[in-house]
DRENPA-440287 format. One record per residue (C-alpha): residue number from 0; residue in three letters; y, z, x. Coordinates in nm, 2 decimals. Layout:
<pts>
<NUM; "ALA"; <Y; Z; X>>
...
</pts>
This chain:
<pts>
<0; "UNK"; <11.12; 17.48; 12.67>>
<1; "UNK"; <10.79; 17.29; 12.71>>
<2; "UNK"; <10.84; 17.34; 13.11>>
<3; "UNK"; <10.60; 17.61; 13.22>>
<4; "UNK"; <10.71; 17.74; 13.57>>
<5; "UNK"; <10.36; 17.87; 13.73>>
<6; "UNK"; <10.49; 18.06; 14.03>>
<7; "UNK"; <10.36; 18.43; 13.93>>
<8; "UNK"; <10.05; 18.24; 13.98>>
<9; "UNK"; <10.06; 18.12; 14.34>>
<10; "UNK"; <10.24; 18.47; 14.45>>
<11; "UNK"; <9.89; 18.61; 14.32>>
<12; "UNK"; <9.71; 18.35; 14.50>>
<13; "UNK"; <9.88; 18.40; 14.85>>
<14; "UNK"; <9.90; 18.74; 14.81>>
<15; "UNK"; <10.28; 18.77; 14.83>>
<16; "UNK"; <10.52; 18.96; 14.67>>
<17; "UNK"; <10.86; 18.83; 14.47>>
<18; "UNK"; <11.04; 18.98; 14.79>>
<19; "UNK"; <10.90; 18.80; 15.02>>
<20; "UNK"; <10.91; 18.43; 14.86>>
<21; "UNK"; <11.28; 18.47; 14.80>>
<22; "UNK"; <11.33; 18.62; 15.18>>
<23; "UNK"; <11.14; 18.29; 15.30>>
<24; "UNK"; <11.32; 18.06; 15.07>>
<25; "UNK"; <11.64; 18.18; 15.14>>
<26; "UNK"; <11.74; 18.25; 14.76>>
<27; "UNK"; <11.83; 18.59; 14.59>>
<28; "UNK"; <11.56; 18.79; 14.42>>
<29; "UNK"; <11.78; 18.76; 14.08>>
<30; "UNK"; <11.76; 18.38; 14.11>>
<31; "UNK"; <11.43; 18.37; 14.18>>
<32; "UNK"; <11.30; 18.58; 13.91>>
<33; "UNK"; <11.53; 18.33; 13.64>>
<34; "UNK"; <11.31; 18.05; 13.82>>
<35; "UNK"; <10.98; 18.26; 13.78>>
<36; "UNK"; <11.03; 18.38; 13.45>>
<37; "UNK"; <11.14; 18.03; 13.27>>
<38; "UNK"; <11.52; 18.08; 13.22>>
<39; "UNK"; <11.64; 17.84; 13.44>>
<40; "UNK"; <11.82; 17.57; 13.35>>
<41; "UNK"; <11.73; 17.37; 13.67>>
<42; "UNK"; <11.62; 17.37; 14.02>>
<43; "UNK"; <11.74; 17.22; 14.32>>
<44; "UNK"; <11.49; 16.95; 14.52>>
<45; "UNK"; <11.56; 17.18; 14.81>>
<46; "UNK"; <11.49; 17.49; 14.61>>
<47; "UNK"; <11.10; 17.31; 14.49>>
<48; "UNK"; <11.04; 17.20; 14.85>>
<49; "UNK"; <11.11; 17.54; 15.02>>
<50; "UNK"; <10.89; 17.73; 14.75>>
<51; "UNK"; <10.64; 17.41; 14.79>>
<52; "UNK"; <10.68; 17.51; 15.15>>
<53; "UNK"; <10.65; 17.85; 15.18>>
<54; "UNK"; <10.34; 17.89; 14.95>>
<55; "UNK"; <10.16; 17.56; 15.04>>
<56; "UNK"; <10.16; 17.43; 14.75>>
<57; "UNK"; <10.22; 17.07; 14.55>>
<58; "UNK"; <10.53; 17.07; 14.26>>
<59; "UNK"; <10.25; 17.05; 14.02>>
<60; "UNK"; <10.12; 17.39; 14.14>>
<61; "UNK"; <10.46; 17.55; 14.01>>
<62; "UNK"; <10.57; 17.32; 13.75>>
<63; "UNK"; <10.39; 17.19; 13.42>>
<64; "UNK"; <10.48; 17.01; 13.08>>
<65; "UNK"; <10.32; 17.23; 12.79>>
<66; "UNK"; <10.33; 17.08; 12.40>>
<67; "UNK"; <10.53; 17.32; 12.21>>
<68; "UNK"; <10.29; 17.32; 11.95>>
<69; "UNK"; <10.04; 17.45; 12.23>>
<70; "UNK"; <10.28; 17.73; 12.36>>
<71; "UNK"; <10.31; 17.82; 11.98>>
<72; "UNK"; <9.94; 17.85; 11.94>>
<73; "UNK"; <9.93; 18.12; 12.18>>
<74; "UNK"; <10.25; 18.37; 12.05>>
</pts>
């Protein structure tokens, strides 16, 4: 999918475990690790504002389009 979900990247930034984010967002660790590790499907408005939220953060900090042909460049 050419959506690249960047969260492992402001957890390291704010210093805050997967835990944590999920505890403050109000969602399951499970779900949250399909959301951080590209499986999803889809996310909720409320689900991107709460994680926008929590790590003080724009949508563009967690979410980015990436060409295919540049994801395949790199595996």
């Amino acid at each position: 999918m050419p959506i690249v979900v960047d969260i492992d990247v402001m957890l390291a930034k704010r210093k805050m475990s997967v835990g944590e984010l999920a505890d403050r967002v109000g969602i399951t660790p499970a779900n949250l690790a399909v959301l951080k590790n590209g499986r999803a499907k889809a996310v909720r408005f409320a689900t991107l504002s709460a994680l926008c939220e929590v790590l003080e953060c724009q949508p563009g900090d967690l979410l980015r389009w990436e060409p295919a042909e540049m994801r395949d460049a790199f595996t």
